[in-house]
C-alpha positions in Angstrom: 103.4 105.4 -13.2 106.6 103.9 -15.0 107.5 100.4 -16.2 111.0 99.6 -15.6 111.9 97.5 -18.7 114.8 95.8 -17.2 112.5 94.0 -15.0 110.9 91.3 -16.2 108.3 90.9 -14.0 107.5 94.9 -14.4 107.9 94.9 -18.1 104.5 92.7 -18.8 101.6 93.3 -20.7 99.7 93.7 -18.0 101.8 97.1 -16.8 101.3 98.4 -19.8 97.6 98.3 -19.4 97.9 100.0 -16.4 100.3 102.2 -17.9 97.7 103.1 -20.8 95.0 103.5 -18.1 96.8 106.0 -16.3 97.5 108.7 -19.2 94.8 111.6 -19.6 93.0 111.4 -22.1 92.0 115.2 -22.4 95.9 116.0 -22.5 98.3 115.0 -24.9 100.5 111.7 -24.4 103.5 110.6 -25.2 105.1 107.4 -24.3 108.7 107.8 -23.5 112.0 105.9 -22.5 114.6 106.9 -21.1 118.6 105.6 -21.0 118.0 103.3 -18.0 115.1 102.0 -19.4 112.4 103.7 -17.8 109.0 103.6 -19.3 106.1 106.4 -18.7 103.8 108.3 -20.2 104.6 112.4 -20.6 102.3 115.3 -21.4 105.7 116.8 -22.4 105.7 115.7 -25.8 107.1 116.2 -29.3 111.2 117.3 -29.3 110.9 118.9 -26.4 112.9 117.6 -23.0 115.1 114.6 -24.5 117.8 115.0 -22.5 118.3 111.7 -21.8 115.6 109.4 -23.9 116.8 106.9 -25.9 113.5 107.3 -27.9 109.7 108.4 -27.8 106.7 107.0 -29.6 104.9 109.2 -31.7 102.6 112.1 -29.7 98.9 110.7 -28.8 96.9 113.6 -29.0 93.9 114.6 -26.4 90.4 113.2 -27.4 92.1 110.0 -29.8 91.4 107.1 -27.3 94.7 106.2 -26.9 95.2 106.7 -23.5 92.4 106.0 -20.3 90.2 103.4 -19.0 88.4 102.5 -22.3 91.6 102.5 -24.1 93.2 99.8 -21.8 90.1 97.8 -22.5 91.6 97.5 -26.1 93.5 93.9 -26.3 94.3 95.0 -29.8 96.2 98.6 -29.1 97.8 97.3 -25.6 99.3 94.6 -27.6 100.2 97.0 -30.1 102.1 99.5 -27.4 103.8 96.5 -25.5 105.2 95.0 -29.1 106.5 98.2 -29.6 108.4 98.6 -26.3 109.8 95.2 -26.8 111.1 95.6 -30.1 112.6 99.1 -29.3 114.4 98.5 -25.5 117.2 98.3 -25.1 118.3 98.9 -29.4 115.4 101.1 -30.7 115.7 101.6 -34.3 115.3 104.9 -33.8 114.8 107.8 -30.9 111.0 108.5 -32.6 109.3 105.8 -33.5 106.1 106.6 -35.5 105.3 102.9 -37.4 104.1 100.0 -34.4 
């Protein structure tokens, strides 16, 4: 699944549940953005393959909860992850954003 953040009738809180609902939990996760300002979540994570992000969150490693059914349950951490996107498309402050 991506999110296309330009649209703002895909870039909603909602999508980003679904978006958290989608990842694997027993993999690692990393939500990623690239230069047209496509949203989705990778198992490729850490530096590797960033031709052509304009930045990453940090890696969500397998077993933490933050991706997966029970995860998009959490009001708290969806709002978190969509708060993040917002204040990082289309200027992030940086391409690895760590602190949401």
């Amino acid at each position: 699944m991506k999110i296309n953040l330009k649209e703002p009738q895909e870039f909603t809180l909602e999508q980003v549940r679904q978006l958290i609902a989608s990842g694997n939990g027993a993999r690692h996760n990393q939500l990623r953005v690239d230069c047209n300002g496509e949203a989705w979540l990778s198992e490729v994570v850490g530096g590797a393959q960033l031709d052509g992000l304009l930045f990453r969150l940090e890696t969500w490693a397998a077993g933490s909860g933050c991706v997966g059914p029970a995860a998009a349950e959490d009001e708290r951490w969806v709002q978190q992850v969509f708060k993040a996107l917002q204040d990082n498309w289309p200027r992030p402050s940086s391409d690895y954003i760590d602190l949401y």
